[in-house]
N, C-alpha and C positions, 0 to 999 in steps of 0.2 A: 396701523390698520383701523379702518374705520366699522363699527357695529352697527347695525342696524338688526333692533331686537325685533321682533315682532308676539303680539300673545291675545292670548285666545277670547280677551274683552273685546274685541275687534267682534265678534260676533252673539257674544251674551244676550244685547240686546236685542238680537234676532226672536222671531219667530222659531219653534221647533221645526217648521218645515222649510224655512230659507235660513235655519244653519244646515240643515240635511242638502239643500240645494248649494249651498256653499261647496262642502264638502264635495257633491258630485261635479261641479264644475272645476275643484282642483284636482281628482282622482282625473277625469277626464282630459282637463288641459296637460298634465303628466305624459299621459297616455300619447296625447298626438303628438306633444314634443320629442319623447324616446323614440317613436316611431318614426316620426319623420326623419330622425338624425339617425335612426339603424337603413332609411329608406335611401339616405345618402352617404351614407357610409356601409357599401353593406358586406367589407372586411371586417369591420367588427358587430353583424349581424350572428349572433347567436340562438341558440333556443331557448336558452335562459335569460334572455334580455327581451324577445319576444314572450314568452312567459310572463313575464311583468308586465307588457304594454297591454295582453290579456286581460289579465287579472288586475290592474288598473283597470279598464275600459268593464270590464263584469261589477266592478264593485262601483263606478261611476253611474251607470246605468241604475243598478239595484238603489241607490243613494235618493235616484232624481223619482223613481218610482215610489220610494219610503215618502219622498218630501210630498210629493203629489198627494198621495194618499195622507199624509198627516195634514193639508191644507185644509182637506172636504172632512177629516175624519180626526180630529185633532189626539181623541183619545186611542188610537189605533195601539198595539200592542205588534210589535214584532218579534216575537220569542220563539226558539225553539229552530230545526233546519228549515220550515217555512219561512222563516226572514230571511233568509239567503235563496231560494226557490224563486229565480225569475217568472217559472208559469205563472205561478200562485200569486205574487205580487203584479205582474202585467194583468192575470185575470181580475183581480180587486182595485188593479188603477182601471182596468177599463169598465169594470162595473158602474166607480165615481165618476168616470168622465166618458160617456156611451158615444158623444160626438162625435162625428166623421173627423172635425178640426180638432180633434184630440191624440188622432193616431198617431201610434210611435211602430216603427220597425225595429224590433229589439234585435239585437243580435245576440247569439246564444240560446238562439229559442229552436228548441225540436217542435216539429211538424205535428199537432194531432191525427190522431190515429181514429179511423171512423171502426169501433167496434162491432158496429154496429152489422156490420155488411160481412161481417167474421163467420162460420160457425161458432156456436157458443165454448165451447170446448178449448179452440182453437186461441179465440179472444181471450180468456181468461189463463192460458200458459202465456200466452204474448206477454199478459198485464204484469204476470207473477216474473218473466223475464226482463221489463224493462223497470219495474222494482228496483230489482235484482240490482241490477247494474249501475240504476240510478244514486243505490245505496251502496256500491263498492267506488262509484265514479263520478263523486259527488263534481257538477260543474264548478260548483264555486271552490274548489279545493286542488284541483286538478294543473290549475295554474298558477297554484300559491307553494305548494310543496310540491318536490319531487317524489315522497314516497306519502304509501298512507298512513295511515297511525299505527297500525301493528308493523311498520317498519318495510312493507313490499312496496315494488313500484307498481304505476298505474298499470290498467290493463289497457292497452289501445295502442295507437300511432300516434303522436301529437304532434304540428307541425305550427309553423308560421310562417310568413312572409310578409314581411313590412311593407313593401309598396302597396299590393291589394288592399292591407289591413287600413293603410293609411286611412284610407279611401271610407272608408267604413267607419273610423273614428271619427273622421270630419261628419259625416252623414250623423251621426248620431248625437254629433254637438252642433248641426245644427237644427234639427229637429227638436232639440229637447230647449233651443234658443226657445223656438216658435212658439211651444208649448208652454213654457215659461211666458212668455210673454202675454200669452193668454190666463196663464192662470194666477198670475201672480201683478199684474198689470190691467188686465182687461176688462 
């Protein structure tokens, strides 16, 4: 049997944001490979194998966002469940890069909510409800474990389907090419 080692000098001399891009480029390439092979095989399509191509393509995504933002912002600090928070990191990538040719279409992203147009009353149970559930349902946890930390399952439906998904992985690898190529190239 032949070896071939591979180790982690391969990327030392990176930049902290093109190891972070590294990294989201193999969570992502992961991603479309399981999915494509549950899209063509879909006997051994499971939820728990969709589960993974999820939570690959979330932590991909979140990765290529960290790198972006470490490029313009080198000292940035990700600590705390804001490093995992697609809004909060999509809202501080698009602060850095406000450019039309900067857009990304994340997936995994909930729609804002215009409170504005609410009753006040009304707005503020909404806010204290989607809290709520954001902290019982955390997105980035959801497809990594089956239960939560105190041992219960999630509260929801959770589903997948690899051919749609496929679809959606590709899109997001290749936008984040584009992106890349702009900001790391351009």
């Amino acid at each position: 049997m032949n070896w071939h080692m591979v180790h982690s000098s391969e990327i030392e001399s990176l930049s902290a944001s093109r190891q972070f891009l590294a990294f989201s480029d193999a969570y992502l390439t992961s991603a479309a490979h399981l999915c494509s092979h549950l899209a063509a095989a879909p006997a051994e399509s499971t939820y728990t194998k969709g589960a993974v191509v999820l939570s690959l393509t979330f932590h991909g995504v979140e990765l290529f966002l960290k790198a972006a933002i470490l490029e313009r912002a080198p000292t940035e600090q990700f600590s705390g469940n804001l490093g995992h928070n697609l809004q909060h990191l999509s809202r501080r990538y698009a602060n850095l890069y406000p450019a039309k040719k900067f857009d990304l279409d994340i997936p995994f992203h909930a729609e804002e909510i215009d409170f504005a147009s609410l009753d006040p009353a009304i707005a503020e149970e909404l806010k204290t409800f989607i809290a709520e559930h954001e902290r019982d349902t955390p997105i980035d946890q959801i497809h990594r474990y089956p239960r939560d930390t105190e041992g219960n399952p999630w509260e929801g439906i959770f589903a997948f389907e690899a051919n749609s998904f496929s679809l959606v992985v590709v899109k997001v690898q290749q936008d984040i090419g584009r992106i890349s190529a702009l900001i790391w190239h351009g």
